[in-house]
C-alpha positions in Angstrom: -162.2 29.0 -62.8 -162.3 29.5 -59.2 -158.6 29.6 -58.2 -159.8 27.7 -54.4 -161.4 25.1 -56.7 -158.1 24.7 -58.6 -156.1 24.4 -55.3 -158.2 21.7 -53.6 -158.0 19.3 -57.0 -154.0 20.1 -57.1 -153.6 19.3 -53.8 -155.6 16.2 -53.8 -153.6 14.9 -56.6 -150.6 15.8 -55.0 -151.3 13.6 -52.2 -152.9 10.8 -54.0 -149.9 10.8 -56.6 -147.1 10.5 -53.5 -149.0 8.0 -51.8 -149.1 5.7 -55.3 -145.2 5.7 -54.8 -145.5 2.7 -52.5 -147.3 1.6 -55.0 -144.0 -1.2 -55.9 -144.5 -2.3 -52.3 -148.4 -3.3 -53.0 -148.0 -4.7 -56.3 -145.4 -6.9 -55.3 -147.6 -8.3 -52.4 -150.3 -9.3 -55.2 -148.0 -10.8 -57.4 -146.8 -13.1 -54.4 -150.3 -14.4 -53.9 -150.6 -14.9 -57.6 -147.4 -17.6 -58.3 -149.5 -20.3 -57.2 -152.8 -19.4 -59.2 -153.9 -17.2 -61.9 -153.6 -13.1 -61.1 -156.9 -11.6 -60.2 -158.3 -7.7 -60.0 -158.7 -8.6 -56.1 -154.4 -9.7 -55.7 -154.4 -5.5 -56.5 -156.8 -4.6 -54.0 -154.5 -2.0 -52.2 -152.6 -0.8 -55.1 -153.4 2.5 -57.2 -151.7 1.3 -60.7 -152.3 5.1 -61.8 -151.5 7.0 -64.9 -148.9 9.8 -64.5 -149.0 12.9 -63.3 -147.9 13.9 -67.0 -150.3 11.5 -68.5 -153.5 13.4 -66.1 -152.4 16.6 -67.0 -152.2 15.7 -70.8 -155.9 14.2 -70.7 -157.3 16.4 -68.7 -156.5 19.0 -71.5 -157.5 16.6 -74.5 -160.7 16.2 -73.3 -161.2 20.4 -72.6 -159.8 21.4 -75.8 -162.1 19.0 -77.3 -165.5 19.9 -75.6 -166.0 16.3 -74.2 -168.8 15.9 -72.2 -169.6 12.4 -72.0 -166.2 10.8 -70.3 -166.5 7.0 -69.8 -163.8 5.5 -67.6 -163.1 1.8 -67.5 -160.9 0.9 -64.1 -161.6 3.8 -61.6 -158.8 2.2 -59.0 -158.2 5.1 -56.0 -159.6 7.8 -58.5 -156.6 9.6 -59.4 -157.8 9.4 -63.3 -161.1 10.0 -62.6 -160.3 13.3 -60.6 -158.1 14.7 -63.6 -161.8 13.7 -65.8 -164.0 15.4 -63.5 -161.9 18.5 -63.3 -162.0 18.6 -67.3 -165.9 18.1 -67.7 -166.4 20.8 -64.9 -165.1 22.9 -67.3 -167.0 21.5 -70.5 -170.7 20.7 -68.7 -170.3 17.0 -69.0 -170.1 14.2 -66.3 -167.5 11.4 -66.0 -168.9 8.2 -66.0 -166.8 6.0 -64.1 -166.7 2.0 -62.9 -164.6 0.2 -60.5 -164.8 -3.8 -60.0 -164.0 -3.7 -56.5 -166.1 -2.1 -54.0 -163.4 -1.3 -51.5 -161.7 0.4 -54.0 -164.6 2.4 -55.2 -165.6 3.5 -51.8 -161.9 5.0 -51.4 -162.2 6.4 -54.6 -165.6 8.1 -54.1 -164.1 9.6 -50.7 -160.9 11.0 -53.0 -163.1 12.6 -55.5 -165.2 14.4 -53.0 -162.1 15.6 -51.2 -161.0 17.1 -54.7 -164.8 19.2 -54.7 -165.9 17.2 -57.7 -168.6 14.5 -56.7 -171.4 16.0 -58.4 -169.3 15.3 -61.7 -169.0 11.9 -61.4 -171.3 8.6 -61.4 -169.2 5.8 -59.7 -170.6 2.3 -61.0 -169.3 -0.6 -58.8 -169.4 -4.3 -60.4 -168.0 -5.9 -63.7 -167.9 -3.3 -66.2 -168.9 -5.4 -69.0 -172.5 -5.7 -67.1 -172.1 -1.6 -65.7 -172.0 -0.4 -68.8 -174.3 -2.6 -70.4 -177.1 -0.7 -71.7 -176.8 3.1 -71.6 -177.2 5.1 -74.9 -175.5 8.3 -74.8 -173.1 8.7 -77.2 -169.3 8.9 -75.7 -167.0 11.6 -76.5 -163.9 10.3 -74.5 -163.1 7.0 -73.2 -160.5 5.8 -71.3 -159.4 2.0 -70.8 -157.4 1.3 -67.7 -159.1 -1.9 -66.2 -159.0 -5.4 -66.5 -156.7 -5.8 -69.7 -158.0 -8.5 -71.0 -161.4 -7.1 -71.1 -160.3 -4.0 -73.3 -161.5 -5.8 -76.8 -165.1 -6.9 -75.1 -165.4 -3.7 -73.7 -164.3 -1.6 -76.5 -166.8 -3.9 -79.2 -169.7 -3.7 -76.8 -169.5 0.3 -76.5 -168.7 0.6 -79.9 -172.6 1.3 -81.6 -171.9 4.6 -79.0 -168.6 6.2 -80.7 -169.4 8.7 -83.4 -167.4 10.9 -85.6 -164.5 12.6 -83.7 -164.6 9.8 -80.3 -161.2 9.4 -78.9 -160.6 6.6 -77.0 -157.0 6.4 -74.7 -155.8 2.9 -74.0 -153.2 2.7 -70.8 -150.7 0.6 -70.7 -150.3 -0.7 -74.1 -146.8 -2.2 -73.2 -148.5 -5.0 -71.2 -149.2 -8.3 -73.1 -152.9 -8.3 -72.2 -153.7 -5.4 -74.5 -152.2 -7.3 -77.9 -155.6 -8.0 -79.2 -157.3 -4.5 -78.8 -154.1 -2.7 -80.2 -154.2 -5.1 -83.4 -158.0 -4.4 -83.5 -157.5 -0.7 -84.0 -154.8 -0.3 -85.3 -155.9 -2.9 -88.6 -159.3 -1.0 -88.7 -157.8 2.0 -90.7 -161.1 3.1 -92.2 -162.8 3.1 -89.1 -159.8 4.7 -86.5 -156.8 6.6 -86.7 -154.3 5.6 -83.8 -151.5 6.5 -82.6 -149.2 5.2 -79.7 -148.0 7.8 -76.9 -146.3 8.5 -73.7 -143.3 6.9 -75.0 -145.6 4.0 -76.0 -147.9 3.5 -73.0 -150.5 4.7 -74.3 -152.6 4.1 -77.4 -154.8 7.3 -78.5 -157.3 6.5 -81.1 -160.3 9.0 -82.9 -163.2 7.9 -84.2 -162.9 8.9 -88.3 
């Protein structure tokens, strides 16, 4: 691979990774507005709630050692994910296919992703991702859940008729209460999925038996 192509997407992260340091300072403002009400997508509007450098760097190189061409991302936030997708399929042929509830944040993200040289590997669906990805028929070869946790089950059933023998599917933050259901969903479907939790329990990493 072109070693300037490698530099740019390094770089980007890099910056995008040190600027979701602050992220404590933003989450802590949406959690303010939500004591009085229930917590919303929009009380998160500013803040990246990214994986890890070492979670990117570890799914980036799942996805290339298993050919995935077809990436579906649920929860595109800034695009930090997404970039560490698009860098993979660049190197498999595929495309990253990507959604993002709110449309200031997908407009940030879009920006990030072209500053990383990898636009033309991405669609970037803005809107509820229960009605974005309503509807398509490719089959998926990686997906990644990272939105909305109480929309992981939903999601995960509705996409489901796409999955076919070797699919792996990463769920983020399975240490938060809102993913209960789709962890005991996969992990009690033994004939269908073999899971396994990782990243010191963060994440859940399923295939598709």
């Amino acid at each position: 691979m072109n070693a300037r192509k490698i530099n740019i997407v390094e770089s980007k992260l890099s910056i995008l990774h040190k600027d979701a340091k602050k992220d404590y300072m933003r989450i802590g403002k949406g959690v303010v507005k939500s004591i009085f009400r229930p917590m919303q997508p929009s009380d998160f509007e500013h803040a990246y709630l990214p994986i890890s450098k070492d979670q990117g760097e570890a799914l980036r190189q799942i996805i290339i050692d298993h050919n995935c061409k077809q990436v579906v991302e649920f929860g595109t936030s800034f695009g930090i994910s997404t970039i560490y997708f698009a860098d993979a399929v660049r190197q498999t042929g595929g495309k990253v296919i990507t959604t993002e509830l709110l449309e200031s944040k997908a407009k940030k993200a879009a920006q990030n992703i072209k500053d990383a040289g990898l636009s033309e590997f991405v669609e970037l669906r803005i809107g509820d991702a229960m009605q974005t990805l309503k509807g398509d028929s490719n089959p998926i070869d990686f997906l990644f859940l990272d939105g909305w946790k109480d929309l992981y089950l939903p999601l995960f059933k509705m996409l489901e008729p796409r999955f076919h023998k070797g699919t792996l599917i990463y769920a983020d933050n399975m240490d938060m209460a809102g993913t209960r259901l789709y962890g005991e969903y996969v992990l009690k479907n033994k004939t269908a999925y073999s899971s396994q939790l990782i990243h010191d329990g963060k994440g859940l990493l399923t295939h598709v038996l």
